[in-house]
ROLO-995712 format. One record per atom (N, C-alpha, C): residue number from 1; residue in three letters; atom name; x, y, z. Coordinates in nm, 4 decimals. Atoms other than C-alpha are relative to their C-alpha. Layout:
! ROLO-995712
[NUM; 'ALA'; 'CA'; [X; Y; Z]]
...
END
This chain:
! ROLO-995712
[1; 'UNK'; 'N'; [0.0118; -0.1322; 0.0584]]
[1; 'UNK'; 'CA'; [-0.7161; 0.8818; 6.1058]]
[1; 'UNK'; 'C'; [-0.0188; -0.0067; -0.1514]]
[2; 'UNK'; 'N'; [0.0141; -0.0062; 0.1336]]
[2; 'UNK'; 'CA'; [-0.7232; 0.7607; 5.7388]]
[2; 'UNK'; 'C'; [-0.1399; -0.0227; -0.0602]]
[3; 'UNK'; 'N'; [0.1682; 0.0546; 0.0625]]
[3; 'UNK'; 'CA'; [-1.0688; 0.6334; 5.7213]]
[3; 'UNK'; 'C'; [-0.0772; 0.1061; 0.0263]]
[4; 'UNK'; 'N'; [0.0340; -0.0945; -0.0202]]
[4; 'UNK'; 'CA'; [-1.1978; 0.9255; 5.8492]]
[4; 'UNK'; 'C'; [0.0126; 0.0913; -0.1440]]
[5; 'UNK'; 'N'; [-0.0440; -0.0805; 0.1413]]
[5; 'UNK'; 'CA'; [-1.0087; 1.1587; 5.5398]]
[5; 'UNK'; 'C'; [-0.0369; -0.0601; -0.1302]]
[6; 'UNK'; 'N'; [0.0163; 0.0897; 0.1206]]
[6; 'UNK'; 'CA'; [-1.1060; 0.8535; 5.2930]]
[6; 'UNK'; 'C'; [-0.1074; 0.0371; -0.0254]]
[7; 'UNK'; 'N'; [0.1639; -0.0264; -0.0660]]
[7; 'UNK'; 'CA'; [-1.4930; 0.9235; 5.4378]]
[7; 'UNK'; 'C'; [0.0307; 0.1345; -0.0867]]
[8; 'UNK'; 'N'; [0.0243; -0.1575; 0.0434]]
[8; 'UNK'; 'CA'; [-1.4430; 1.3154; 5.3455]]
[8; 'UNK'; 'C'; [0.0277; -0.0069; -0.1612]]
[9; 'UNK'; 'N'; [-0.0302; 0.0042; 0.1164]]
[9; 'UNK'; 'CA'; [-1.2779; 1.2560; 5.0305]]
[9; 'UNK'; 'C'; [-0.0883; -0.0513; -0.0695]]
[10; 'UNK'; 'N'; [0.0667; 0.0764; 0.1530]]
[10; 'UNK'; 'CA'; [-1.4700; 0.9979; 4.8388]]
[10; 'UNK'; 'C'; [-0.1517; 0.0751; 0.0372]]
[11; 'UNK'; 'N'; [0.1416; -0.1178; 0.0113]]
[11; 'UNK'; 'CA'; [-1.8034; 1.2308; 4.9781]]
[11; 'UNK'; 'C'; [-0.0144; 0.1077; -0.0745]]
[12; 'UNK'; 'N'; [-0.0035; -0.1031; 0.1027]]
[12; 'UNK'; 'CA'; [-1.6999; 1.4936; 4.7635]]
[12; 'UNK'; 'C'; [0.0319; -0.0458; -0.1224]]
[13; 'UNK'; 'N'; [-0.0804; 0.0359; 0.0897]]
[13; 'UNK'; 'CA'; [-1.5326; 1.2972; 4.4890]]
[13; 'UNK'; 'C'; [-0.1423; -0.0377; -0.1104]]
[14; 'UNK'; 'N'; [0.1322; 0.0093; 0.0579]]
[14; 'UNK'; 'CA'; [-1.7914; 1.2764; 4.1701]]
[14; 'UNK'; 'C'; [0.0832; -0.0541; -0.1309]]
[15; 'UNK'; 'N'; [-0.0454; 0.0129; 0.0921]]
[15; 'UNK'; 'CA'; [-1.7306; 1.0849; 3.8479]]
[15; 'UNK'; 'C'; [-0.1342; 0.0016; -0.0692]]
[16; 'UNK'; 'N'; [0.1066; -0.0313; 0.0158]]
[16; 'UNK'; 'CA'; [-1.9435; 1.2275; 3.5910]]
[16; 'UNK'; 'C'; [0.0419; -0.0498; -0.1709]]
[17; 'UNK'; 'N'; [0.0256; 0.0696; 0.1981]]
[17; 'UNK'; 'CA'; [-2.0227; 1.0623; 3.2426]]
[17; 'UNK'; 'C'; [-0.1001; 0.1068; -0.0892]]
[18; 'UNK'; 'N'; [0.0183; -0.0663; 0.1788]]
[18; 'UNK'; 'CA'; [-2.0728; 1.2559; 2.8610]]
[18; 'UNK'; 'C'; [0.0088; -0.0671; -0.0566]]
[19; 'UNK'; 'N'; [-0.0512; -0.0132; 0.2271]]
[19; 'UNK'; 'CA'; [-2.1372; 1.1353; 2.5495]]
[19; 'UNK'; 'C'; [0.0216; 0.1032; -0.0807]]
[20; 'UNK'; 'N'; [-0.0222; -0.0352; 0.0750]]
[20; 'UNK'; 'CA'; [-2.0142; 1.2798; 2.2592]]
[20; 'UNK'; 'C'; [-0.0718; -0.0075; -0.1210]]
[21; 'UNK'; 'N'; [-0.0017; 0.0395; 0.0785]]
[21; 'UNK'; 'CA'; [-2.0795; 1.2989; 1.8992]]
[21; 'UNK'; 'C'; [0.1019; -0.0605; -0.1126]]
[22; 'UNK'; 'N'; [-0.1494; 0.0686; 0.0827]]
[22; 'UNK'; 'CA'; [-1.7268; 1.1985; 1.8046]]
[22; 'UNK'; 'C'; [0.0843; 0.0140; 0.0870]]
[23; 'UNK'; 'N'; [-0.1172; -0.0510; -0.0498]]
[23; 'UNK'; 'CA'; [-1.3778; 1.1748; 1.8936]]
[23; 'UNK'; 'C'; [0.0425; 0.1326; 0.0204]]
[24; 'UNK'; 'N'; [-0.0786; -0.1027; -0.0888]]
[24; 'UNK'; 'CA'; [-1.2628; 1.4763; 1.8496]]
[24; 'UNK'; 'C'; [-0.0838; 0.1339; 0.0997]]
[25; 'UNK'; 'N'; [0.0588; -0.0816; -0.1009]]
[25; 'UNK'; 'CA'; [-1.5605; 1.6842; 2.0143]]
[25; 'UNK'; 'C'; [0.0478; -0.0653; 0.1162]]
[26; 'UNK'; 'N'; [0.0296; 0.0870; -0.1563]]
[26; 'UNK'; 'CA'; [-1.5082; 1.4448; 2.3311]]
[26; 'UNK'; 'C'; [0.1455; 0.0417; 0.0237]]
[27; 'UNK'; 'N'; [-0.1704; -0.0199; -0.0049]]
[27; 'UNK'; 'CA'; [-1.1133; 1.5148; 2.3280]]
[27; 'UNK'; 'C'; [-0.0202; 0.1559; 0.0319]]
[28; 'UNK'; 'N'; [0.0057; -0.1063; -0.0223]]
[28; 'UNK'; 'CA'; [-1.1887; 1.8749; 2.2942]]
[28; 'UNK'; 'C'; [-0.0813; 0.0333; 0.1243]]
[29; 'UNK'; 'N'; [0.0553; -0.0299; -0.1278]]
[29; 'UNK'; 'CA'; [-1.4540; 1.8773; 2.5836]]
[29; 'UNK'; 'C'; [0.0920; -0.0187; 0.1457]]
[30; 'UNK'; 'N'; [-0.0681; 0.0677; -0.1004]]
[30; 'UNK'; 'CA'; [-1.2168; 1.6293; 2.7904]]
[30; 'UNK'; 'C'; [0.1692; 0.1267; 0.0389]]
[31; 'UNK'; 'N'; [-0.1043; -0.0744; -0.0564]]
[31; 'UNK'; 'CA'; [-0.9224; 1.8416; 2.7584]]
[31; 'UNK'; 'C'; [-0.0403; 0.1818; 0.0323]]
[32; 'UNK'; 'N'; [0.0504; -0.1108; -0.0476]]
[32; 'UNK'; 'CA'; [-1.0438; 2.1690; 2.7908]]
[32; 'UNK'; 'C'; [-0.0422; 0.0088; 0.1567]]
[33; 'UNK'; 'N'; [0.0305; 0.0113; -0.1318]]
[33; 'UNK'; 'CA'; [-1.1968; 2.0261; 3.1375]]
[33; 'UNK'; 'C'; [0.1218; 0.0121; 0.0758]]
[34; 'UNK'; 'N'; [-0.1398; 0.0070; -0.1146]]
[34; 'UNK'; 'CA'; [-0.8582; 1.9456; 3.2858]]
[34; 'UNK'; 'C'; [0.0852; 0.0843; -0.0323]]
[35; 'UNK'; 'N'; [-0.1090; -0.1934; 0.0598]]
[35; 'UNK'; 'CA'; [-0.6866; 2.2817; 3.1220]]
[35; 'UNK'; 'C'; [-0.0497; 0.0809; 0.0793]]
[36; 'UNK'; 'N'; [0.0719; -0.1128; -0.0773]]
[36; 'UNK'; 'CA'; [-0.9398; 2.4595; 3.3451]]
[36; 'UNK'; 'C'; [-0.0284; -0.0784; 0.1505]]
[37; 'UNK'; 'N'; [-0.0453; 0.0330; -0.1261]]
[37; 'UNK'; 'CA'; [-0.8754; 2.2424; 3.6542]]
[37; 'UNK'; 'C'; [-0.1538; -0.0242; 0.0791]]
[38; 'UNK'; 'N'; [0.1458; 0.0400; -0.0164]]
[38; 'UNK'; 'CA'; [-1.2720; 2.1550; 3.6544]]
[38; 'UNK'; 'C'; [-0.0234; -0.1759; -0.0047]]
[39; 'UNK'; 'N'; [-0.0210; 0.1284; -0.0120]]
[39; 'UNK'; 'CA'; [-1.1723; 1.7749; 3.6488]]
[39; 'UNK'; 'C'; [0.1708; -0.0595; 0.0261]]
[40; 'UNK'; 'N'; [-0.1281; 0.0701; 0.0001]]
[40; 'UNK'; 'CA'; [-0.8664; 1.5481; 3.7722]]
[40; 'UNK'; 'C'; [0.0495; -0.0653; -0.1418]]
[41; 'UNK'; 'N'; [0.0108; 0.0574; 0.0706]]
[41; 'UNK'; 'CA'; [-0.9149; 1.3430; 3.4997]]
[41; 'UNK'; 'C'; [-0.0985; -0.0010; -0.1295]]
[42; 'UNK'; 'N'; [0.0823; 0.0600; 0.1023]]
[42; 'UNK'; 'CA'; [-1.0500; 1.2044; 3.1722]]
[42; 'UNK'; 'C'; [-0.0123; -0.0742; -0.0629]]
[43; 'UNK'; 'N'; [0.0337; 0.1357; 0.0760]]
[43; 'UNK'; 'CA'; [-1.1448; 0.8857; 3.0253]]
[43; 'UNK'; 'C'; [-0.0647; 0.0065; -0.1698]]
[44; 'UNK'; 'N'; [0.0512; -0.0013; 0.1076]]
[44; 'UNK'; 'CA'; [-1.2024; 0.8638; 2.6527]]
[44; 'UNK'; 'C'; [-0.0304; -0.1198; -0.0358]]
[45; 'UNK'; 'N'; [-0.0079; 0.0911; 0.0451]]
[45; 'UNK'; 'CA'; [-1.3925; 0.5940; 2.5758]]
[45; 'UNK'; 'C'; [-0.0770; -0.0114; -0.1592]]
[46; 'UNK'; 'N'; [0.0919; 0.0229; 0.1151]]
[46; 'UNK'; 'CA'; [-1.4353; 0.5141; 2.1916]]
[46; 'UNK'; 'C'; [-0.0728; -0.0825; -0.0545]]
[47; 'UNK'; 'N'; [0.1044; 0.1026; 0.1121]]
[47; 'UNK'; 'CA'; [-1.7236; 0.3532; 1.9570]]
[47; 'UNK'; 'C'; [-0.1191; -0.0353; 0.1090]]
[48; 'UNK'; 'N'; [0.0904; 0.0761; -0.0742]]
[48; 'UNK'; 'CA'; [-2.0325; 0.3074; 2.2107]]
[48; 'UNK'; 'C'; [-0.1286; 0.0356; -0.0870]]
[49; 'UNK'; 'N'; [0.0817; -0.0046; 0.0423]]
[49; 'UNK'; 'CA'; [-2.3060; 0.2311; 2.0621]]
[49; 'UNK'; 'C'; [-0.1194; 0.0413; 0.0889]]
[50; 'UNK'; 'N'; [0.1215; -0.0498; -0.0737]]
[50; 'UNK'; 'CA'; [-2.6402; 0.4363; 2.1696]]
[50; 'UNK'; 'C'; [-0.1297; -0.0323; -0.0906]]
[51; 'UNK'; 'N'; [0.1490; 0.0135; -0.0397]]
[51; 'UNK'; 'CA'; [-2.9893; 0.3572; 2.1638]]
[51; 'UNK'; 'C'; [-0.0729; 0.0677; 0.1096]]
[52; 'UNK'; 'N'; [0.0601; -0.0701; -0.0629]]
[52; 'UNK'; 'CA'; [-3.2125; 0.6151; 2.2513]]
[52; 'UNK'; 'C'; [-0.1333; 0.0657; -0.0291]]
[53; 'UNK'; 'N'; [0.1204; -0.1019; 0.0751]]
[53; 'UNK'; 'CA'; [-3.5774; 0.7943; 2.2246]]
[53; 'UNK'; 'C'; [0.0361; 0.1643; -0.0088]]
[54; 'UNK'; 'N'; [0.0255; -0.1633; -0.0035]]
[54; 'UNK'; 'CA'; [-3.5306; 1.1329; 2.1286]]
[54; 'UNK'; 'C'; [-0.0896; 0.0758; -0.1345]]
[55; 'UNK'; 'N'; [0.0828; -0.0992; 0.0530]]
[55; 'UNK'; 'CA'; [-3.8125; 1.3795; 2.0064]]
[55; 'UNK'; 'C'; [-0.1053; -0.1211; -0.0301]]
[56; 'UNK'; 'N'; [0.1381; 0.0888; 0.0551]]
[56; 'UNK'; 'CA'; [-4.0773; 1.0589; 1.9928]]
[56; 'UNK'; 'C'; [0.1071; -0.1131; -0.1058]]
[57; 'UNK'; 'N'; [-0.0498; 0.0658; 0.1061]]
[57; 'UNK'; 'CA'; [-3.8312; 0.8487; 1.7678]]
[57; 'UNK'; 'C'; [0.1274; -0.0518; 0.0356]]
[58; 'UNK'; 'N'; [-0.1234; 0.1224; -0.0549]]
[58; 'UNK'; 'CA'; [-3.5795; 0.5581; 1.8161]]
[58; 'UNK'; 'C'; [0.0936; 0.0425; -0.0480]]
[59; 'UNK'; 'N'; [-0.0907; 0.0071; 0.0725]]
[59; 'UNK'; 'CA'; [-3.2307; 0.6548; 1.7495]]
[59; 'UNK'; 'C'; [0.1254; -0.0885; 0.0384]]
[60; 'UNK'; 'N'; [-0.1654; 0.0945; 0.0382]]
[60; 'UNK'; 'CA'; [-2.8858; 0.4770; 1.6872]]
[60; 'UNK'; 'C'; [0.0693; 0.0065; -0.0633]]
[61; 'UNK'; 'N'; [-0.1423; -0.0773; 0.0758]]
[61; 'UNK'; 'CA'; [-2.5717; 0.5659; 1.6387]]
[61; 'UNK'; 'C'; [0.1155; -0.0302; 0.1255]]
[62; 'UNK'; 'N'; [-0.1036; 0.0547; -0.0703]]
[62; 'UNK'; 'CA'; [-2.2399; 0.5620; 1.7785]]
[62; 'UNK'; 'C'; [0.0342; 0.1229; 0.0772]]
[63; 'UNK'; 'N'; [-0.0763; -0.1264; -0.1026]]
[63; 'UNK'; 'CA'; [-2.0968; 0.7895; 2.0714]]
[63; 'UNK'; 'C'; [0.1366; -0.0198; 0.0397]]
[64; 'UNK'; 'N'; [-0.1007; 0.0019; -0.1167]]
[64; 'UNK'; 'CA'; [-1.7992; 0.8647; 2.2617]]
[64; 'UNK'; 'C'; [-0.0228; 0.0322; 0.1050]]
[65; 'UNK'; 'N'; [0.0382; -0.0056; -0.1077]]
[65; 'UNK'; 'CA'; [-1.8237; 0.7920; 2.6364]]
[65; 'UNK'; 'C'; [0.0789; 0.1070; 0.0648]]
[66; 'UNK'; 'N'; [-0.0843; -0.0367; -0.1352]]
[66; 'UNK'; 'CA'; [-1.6071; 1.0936; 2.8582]]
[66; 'UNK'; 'C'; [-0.0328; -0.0573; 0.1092]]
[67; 'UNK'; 'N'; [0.0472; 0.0504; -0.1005]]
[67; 'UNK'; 'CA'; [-1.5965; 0.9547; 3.1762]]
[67; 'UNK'; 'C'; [0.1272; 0.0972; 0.1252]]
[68; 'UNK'; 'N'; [-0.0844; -0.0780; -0.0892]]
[68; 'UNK'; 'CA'; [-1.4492; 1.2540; 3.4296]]
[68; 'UNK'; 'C'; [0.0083; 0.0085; 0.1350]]
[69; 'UNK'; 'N'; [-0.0034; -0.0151; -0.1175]]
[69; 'UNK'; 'CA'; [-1.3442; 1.2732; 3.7552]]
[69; 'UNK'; 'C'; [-0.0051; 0.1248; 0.0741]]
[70; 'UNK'; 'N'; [0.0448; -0.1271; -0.0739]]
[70; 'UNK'; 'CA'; [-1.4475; 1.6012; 3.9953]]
[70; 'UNK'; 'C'; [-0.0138; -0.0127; 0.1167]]
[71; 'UNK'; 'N'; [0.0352; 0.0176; -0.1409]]
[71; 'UNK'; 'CA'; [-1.5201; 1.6909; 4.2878]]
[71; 'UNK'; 'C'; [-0.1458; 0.0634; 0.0001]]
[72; 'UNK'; 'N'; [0.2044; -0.0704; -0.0240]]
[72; 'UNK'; 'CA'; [-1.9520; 1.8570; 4.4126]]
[72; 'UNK'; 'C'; [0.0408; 0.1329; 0.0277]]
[73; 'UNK'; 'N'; [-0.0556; -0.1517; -0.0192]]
[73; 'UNK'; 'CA'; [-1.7611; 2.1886; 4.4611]]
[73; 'UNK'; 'C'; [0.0573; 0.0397; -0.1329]]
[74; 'UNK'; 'N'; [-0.0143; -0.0511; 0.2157]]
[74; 'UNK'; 'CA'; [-1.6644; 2.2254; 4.0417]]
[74; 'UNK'; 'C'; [-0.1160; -0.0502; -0.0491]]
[75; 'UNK'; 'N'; [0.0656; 0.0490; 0.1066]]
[75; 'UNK'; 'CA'; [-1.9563; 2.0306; 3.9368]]
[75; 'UNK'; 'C'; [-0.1048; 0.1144; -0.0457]]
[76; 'UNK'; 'N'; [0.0008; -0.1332; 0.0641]]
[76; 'UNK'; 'CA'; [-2.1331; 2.3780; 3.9212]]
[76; 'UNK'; 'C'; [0.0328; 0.0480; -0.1785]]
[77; 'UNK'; 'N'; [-0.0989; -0.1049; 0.0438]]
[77; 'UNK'; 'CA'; [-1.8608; 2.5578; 3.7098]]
[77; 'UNK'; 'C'; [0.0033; -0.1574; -0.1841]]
[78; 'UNK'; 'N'; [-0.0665; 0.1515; 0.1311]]
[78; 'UNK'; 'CA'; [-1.7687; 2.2021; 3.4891]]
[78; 'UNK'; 'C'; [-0.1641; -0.0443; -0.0532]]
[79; 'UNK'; 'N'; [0.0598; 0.0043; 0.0695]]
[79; 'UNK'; 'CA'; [-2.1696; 2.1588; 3.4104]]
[79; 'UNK'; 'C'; [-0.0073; 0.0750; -0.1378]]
[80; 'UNK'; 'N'; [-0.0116; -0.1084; 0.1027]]
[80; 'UNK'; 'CA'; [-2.1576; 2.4770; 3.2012]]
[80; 'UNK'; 'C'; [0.0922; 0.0126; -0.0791]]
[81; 'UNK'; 'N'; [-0.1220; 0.0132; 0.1181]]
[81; 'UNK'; 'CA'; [-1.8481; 2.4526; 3.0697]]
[81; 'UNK'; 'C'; [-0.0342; -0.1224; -0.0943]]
[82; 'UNK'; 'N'; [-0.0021; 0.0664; 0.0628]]
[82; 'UNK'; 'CA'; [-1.8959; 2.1250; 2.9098]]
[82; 'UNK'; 'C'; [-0.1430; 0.0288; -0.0757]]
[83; 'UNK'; 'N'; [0.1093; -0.0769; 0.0473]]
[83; 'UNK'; 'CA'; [-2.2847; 2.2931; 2.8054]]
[83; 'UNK'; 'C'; [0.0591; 0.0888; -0.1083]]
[84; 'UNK'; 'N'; [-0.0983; -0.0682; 0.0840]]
[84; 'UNK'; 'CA'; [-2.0435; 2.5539; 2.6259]]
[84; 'UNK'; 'C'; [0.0007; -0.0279; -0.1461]]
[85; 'UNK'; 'N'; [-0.1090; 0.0789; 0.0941]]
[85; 'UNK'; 'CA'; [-1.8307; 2.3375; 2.4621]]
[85; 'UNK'; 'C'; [-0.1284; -0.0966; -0.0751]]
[86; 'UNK'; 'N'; [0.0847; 0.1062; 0.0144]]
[86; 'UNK'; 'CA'; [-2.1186; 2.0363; 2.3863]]
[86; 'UNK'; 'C'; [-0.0874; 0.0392; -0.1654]]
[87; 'UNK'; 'N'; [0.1225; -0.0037; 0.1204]]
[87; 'UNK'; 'CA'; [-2.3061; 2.0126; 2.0255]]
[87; 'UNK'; 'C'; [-0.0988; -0.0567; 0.0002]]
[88; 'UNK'; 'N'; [0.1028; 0.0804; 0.0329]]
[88; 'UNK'; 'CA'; [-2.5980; 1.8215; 2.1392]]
[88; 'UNK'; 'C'; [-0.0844; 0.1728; 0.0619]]
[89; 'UNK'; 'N'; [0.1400; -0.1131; -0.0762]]
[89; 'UNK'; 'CA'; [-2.9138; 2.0408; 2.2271]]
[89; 'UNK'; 'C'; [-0.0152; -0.0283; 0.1720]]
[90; 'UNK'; 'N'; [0.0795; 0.0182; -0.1361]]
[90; 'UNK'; 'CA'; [-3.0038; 1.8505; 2.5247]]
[90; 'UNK'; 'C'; [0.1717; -0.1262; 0.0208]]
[91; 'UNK'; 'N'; [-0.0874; 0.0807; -0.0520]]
[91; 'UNK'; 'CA'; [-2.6225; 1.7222; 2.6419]]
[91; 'UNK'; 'C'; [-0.0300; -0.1257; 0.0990]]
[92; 'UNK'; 'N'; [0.0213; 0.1047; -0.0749]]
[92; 'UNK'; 'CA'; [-2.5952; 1.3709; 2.8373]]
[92; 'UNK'; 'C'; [0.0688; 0.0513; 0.1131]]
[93; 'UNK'; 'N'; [-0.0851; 0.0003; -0.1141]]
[93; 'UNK'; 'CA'; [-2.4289; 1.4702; 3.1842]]
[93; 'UNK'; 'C'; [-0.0269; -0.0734; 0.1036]]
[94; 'UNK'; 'N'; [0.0640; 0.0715; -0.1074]]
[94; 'UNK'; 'CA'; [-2.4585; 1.2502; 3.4722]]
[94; 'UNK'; 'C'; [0.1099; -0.0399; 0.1070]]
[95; 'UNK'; 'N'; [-0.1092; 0.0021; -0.1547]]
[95; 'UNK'; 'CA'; [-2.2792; 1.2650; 3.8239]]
[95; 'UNK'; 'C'; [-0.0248; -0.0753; 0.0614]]
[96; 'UNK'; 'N'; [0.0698; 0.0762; -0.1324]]
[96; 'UNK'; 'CA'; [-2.2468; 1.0227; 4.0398]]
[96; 'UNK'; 'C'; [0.1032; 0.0015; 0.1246]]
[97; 'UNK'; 'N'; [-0.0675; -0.0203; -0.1184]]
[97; 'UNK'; 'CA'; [-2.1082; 1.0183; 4.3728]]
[97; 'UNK'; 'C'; [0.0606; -0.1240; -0.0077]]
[98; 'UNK'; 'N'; [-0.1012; 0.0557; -0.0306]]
[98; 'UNK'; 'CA'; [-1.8041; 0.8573; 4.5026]]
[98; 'UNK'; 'C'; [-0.0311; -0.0474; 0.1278]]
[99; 'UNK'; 'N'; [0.0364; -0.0223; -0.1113]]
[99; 'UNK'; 'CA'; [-1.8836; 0.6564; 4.7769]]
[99; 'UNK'; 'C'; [0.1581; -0.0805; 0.1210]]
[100; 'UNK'; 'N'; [-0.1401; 0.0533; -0.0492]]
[100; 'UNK'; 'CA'; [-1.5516; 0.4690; 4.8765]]
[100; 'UNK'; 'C'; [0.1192; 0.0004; -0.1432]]
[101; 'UNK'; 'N'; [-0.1206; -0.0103; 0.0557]]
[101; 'UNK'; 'CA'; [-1.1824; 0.4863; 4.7071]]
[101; 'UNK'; 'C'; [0.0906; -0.0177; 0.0187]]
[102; 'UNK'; 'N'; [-0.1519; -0.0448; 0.0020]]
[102; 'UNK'; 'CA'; [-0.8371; 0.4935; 4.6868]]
[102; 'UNK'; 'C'; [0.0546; 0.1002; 0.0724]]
[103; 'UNK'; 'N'; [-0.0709; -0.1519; -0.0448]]
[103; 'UNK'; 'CA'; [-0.7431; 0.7524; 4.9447]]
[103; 'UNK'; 'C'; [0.0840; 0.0852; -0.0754]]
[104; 'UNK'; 'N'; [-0.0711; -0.0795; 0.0338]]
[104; 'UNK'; 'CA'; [-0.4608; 0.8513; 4.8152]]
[104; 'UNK'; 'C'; [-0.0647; 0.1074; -0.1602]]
[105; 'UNK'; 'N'; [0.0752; 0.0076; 0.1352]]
[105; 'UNK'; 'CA'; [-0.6477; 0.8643; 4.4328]]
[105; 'UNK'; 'C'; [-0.1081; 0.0967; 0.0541]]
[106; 'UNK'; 'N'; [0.1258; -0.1402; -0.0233]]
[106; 'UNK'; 'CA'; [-0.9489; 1.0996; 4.6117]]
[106; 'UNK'; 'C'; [0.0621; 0.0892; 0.0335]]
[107; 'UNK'; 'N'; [-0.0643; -0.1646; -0.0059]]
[107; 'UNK'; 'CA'; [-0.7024; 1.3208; 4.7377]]
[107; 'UNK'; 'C'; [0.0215; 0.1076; -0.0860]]
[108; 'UNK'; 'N'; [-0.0695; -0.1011; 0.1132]]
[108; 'UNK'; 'CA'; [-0.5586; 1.3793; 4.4189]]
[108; 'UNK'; 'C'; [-0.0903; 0.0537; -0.0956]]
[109; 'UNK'; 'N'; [0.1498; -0.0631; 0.0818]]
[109; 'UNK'; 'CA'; [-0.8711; 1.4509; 4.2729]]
[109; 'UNK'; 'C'; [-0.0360; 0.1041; 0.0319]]
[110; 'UNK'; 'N'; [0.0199; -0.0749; -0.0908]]
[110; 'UNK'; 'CA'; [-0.9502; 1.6715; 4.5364]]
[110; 'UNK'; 'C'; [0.0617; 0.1351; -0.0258]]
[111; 'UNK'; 'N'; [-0.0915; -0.0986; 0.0030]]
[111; 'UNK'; 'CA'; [-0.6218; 1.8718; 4.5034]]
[111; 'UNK'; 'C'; [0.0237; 0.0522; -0.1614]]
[112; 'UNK'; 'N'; [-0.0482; -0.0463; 0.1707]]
[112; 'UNK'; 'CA'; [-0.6067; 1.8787; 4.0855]]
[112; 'UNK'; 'C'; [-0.1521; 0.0890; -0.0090]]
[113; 'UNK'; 'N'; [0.1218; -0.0671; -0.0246]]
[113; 'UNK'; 'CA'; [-0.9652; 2.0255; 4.1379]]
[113; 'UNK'; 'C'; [-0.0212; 0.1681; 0.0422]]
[114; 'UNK'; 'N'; [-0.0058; -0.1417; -0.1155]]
[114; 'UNK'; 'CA'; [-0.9108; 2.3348; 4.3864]]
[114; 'UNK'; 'C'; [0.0264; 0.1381; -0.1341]]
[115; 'UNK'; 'N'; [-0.0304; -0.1034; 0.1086]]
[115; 'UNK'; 'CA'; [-0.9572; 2.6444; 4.1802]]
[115; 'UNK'; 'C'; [0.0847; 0.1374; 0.0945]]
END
């Protein structure tokens, strides 16, 4: 019966990566997410260096990675919010599915999620 609920869980379970332009925007996005129960979690990771084309032209500079946990039933509600909150023009968001886990760990994702 557990592999079954593990199956349902980590199918919904989504960890979705942001950059930032600093600490404390990424702190402010990150907590704001889990104040509004649109993520279990949040990962702050600091100093990543980016390399990227934007507008025709090489840039580089330094980001902060969020790295949040959700479920495909907030990612809706938690795109826009972090759109909101976000100072880039064209924000980084990127979801990816959960495809195995931690039962217990997708549950609780699951359940810190439920609006």
């Amino acid at each position: 019966m557990a592999t079954p609920r593990m199956k349902t869980a980590a199918g919904q379970v989504l960890v979705i990566l942001v950059t930032a332009k600093n600490q404390k925007e990424a702190v402010k996005i990150a907590s704001a997410m889990v104040t509004a129960n649109l993520v279990a979690c949040a990962n702050i990771v600091p100093a990543v260096q980016s390399i990227y084309r934007w507008k025709g032209k090489i840039v580089k500079g330094r980001e902060v990675l969020i790295i949040l946990k959700s479920t495909k039933a907030r990612y809706p509600a938690l795109e826009q919010a972090i759109k909101g909150l976000h100072s880039y023009e064209t924000p980084e968001i990127i979801a990816l599915s959960v495809s195995a886990g931690l039962d217990r760990y997708l549950e609780w994702v699951a359940s810190e999620t439920r609006n």
